[in-house]
C-alpha positions in Angstrom: 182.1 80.4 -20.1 179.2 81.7 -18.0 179.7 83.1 -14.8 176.4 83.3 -13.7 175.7 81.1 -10.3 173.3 78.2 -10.1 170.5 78.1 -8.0 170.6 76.5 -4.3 168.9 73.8 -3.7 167.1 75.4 -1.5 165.9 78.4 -3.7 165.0 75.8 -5.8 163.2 73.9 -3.5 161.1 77.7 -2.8 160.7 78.2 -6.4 159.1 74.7 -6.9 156.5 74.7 -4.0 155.6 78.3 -5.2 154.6 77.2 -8.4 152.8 74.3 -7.0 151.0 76.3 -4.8 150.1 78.9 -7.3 149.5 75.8 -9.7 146.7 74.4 -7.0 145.2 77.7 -6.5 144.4 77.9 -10.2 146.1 81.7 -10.0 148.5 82.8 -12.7 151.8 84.2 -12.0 150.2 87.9 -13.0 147.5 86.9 -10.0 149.7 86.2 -7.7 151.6 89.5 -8.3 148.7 91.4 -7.9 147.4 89.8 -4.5 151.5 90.3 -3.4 151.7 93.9 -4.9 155.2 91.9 -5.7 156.4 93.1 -9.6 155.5 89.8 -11.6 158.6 90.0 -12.7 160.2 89.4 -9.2 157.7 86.9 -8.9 158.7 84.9 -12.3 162.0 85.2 -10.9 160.9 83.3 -7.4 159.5 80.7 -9.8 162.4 80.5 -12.1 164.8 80.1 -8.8 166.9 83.3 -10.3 166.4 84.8 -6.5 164.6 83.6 -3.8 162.3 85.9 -1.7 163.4 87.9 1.1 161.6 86.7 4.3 159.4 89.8 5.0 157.7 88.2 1.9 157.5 85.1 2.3 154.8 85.5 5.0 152.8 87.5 2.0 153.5 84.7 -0.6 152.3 82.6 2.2 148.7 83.9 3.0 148.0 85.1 -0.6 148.5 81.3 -2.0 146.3 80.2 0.9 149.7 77.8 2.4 151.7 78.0 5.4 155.6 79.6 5.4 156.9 76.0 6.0 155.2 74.7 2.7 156.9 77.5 0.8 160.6 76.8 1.9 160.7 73.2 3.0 160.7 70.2 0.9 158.2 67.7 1.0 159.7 64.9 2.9 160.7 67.6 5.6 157.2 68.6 5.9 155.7 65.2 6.4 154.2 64.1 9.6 152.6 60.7 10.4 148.7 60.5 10.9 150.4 58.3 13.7 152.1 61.3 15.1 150.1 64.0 14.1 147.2 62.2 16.1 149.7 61.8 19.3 150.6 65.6 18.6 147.1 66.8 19.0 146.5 65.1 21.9 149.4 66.9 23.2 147.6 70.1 22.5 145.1 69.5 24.7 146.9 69.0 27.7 147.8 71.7 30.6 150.9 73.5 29.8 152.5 72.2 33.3 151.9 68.2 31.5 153.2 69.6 28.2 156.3 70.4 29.9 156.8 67.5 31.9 156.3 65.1 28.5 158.9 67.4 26.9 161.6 66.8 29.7 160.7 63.5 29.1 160.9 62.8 25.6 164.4 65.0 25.5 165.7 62.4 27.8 164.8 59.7 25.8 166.1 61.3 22.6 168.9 62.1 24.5 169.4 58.3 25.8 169.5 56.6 22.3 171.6 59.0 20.6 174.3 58.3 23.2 173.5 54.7 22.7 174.2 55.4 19.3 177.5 56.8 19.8 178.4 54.6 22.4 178.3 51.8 19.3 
């Protein structure tokens, strides 16, 4: 009987997106390595979901495969934002910081009204 542990889901979910990165970029594992100055074999091991990476180098992993931190250790479907949304969001960007607040305050309290709604069922 083997009593070595099985990955996370979420170490898996880092080793995936790495390799899809590194996949996209058209860099080999050896590349990636090299642009790191992470051992390749650490790195195989980040692929293979045998260890994920410590933070400090995730930010590394990050700008050497050209993606942001989120895209290394979120899934997919966490990731995802409407073009609906992300169009509202950037006109939120735009606004003075004292507006940005007040739409804040008010979007809490309307997150905060439905959910006790919801209980309240």
């Amino acid at each position: 009987m083997s009593t070595e542990q099985q990955p996370s889901k979420e170490t898996m979910t880092i080793a995936t997106n790495l390799k899809k990165a590194r996949e996209s970029r058209g860099l080999t594992q050896e590349q990636v390595s090299t642009l790191t100055g992470i051992p390749v074999a650490t790195y195989k091991n980040y692929e293979r979901g045998k260890q994920p990476p410590p933070g400090d180098r995730i930010g590394t992993l990050a700008r050497a495969l050209a993606v942001s931190a989120d895209d290394i250790v979120m899934e997919e479907s966490d990731r995802h934002v409407s073009d609906e949304l992300r169009a509202i969001f950037q006109r939120f960007d735009q606004l003075p910081d004292d507006m940005k607040k007040q739409i804040k305050l008010c979007i809490r309290g309307i997150l905060m009204s439905y959910e006790q709604e919801l209980l309240d069922r």
